[in-house]
Each structure stands twice: as C-alpha cells, then as structure tokens.
C-alpha positions in Angstrom: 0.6 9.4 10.8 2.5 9.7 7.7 2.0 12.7 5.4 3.0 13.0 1.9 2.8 15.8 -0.5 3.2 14.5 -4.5 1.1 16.7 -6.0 1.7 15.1 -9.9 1.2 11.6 -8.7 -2.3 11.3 -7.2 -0.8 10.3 -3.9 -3.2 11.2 -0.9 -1.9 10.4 2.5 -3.7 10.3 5.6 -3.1 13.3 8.2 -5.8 12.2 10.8 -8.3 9.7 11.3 -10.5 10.8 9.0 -7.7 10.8 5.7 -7.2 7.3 7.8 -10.6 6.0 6.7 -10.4 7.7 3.4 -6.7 5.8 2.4 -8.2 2.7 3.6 -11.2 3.6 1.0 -8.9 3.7 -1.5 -6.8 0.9 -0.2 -10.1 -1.7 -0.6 -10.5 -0.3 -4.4 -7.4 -1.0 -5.1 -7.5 -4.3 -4.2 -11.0 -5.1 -5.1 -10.5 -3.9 -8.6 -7.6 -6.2 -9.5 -7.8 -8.1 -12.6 -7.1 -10.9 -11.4 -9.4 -14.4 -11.0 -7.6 -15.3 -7.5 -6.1 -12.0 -4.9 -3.3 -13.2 -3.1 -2.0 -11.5 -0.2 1.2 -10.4 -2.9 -1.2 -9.3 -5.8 -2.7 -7.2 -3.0 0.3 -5.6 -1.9 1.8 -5.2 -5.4 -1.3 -3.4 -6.9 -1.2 -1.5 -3.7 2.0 0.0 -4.2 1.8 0.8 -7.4 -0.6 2.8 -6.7 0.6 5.0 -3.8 4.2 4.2 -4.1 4.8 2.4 -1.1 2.9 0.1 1.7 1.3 2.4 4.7 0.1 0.9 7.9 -3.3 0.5 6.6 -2.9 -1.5 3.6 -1.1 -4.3 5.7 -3.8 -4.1 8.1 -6.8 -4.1 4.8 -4.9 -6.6 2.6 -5.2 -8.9 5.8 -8.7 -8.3 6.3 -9.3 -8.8 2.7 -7.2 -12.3 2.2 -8.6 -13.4 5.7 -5.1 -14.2 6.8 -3.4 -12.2 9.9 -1.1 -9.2 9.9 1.6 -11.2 10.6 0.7 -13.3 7.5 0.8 -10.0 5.4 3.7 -8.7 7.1 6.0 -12.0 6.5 5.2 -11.6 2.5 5.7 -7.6 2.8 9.2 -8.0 4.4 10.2 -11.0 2.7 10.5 -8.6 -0.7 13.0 -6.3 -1.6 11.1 -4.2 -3.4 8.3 -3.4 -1.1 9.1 0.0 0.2 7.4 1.1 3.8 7.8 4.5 3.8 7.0 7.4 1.2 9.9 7.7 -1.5 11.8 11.1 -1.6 11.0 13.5 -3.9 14.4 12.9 -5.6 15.1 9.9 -7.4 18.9 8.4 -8.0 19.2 5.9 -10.3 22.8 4.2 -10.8 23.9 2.1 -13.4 
C-alpha cells in the first residue's frame, strides 16, 4: 500500500487494511461534503486531491461507487488530466519559471 509521511499537511495514508478503511472514510467525506448542487465524477476527483494531494487506489474505486459509473469510467477522466497526480508528491517541490 502506499505510505506517506507529511506531517504539516494533514495527509494520512493507509499502511494496512485498516488505514485502508479509514482513507476511504475520509475519501466519502470528501466527496459528500462538496458544495456543489451536482458531484461529477471530476468534482469528485478534484476535491479529492486537494485534499490529500494526489488520487490513491481508493478514491478511484469510492468516486466510482459514489457517481455509480465504473472504474474504468473514473479512470478515463483521472488519466485524461494532466494535473491529476497518482502517486504522493515529494517532499521537495521545484518550481521553474
């Protein structure tokens, strides 16, 4: 499983399969508590990572369950866009101008 260690950031990755169930806790808050009138599959992932920085396993597999689409569906959006990172970002950030 992945494992990430930001302490600042709030970012609490699952270890085993109990911090499994407890990301995909936070996973259905996230996208429960989105402001929005309509939750697309993209709100979903956006407001997802925001939140923990990046897309795990678990938030394709809940924002599908959510949306009622498959995890193909999800996955086509998710890898269609640049932006969407699926792994935890470094601890070191480079930004060049």
């Amino acid at each position: 499983m992945l494992e990430l260690n930001l302490k600042n950031s709030g970012v609490y990755l699952p270890k085993n399969k109990s911090d499994s169930e407890n990301i995909r806790i936070r996973i259905r808050e996230i996208i429960s508590n989105q402001k929005r009138k309509t939750v697309t599959v993209l709100s979903s992932l956006i407001a997802i990572q925001d939140s923990l920085h990046f897309l795990p396993e678990e938030a394709i597999e809940e924002t599908a369950i959510h949306c009622k689409v498959t995890i193909n569906d999800v996955w086509s959006v998710a890898s269609f866009y640049t932006n969407f990172r699926f792994t935890p970002p470094g601890n070191n950030t480079l930004d060049v101008c």
